[in-house]
C-alpha positions as CSV (number, residue, x, y, z in Angstrom):
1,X,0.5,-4.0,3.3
2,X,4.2,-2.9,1.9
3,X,2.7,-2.8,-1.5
4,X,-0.3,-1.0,-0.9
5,X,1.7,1.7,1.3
6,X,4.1,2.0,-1.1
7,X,1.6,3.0,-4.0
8,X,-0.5,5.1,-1.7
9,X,2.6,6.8,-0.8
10,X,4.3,7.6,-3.7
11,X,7.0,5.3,-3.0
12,X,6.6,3.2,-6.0
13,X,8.3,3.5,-9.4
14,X,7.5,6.1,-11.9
15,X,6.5,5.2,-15.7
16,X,9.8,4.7,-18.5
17,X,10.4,8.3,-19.7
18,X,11.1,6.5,-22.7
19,X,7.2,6.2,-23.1
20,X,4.6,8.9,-24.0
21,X,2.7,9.9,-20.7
22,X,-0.1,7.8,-20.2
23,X,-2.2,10.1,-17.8
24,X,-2.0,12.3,-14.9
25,X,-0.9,10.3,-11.8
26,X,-3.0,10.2,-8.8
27,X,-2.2,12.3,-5.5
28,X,-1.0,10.0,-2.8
29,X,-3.3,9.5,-0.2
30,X,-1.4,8.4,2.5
31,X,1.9,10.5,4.0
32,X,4.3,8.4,6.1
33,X,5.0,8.9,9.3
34,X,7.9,6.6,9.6
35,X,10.5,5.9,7.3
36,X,11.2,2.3,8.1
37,X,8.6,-0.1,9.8
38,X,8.3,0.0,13.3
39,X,9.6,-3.4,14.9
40,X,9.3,-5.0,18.1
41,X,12.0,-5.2,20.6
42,X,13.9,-7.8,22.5
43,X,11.3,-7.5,25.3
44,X,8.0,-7.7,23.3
45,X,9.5,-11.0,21.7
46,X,10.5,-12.6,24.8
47,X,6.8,-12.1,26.1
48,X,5.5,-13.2,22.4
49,X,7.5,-15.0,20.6
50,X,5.1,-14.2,17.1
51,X,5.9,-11.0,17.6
52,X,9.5,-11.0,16.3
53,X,8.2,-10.7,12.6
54,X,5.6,-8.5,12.9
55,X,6.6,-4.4,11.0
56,X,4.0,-1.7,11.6
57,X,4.0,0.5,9.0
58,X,1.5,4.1,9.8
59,X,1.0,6.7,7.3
60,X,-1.4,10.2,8.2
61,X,-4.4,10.3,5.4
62,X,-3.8,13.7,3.3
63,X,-6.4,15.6,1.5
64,X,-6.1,13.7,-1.5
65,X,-9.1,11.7,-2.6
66,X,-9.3,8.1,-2.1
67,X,-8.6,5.4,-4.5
68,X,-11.2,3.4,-6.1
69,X,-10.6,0.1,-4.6
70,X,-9.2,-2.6,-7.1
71,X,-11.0,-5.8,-6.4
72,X,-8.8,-7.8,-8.9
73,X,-5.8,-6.7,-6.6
74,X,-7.3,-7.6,-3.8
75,X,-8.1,-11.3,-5.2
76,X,-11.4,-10.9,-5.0
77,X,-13.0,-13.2,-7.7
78,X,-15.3,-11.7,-10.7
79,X,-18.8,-12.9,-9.9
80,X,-20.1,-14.5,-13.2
81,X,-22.6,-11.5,-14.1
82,X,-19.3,-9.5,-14.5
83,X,-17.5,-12.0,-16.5
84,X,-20.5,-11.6,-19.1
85,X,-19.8,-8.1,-20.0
């Protein structure tokens, strides 16, 4: 999930500027609403212990278009008619 806010944000890393542009970039499609993850407090991790790793992260959709998903990110295997072409 930090990952895939980060890049939907526009968080991430821009290209070298030593190389020649390889494209337009894509809008983000997420704005943050927080700058840090949201974490539990002492209270929520006394009732549930689990909770004291868990980070909520919330971003507000914008107008941009979405993404095409990436199934290769998402680990999704290739089914073997797409490993043909």
């Amino acid at each position: 999930m930090k990952t895939f806010f980060a890049q939907r944000t526009g968080k991430t890393a821009g290209p070298s500027r030593h190389r020649p542009a390889a494209g337009a970039a894509r809008a983000p499609s997420f704005a943050p609403i927080t700058r840090k993850p949201i974490e539990p407090d002492a209270a929520e991790v006394a009732a549930n212990p689990r909770a004291r790793s868990a980070r909520l992260r919330a971003g507000l959709r914008t107008e941009a278009p979405p993404w095409p998903m990436d199934a290769a990110a998402l680990g999704v295997p290739r089914l073997a008619s797409e490993k043909r072409k």
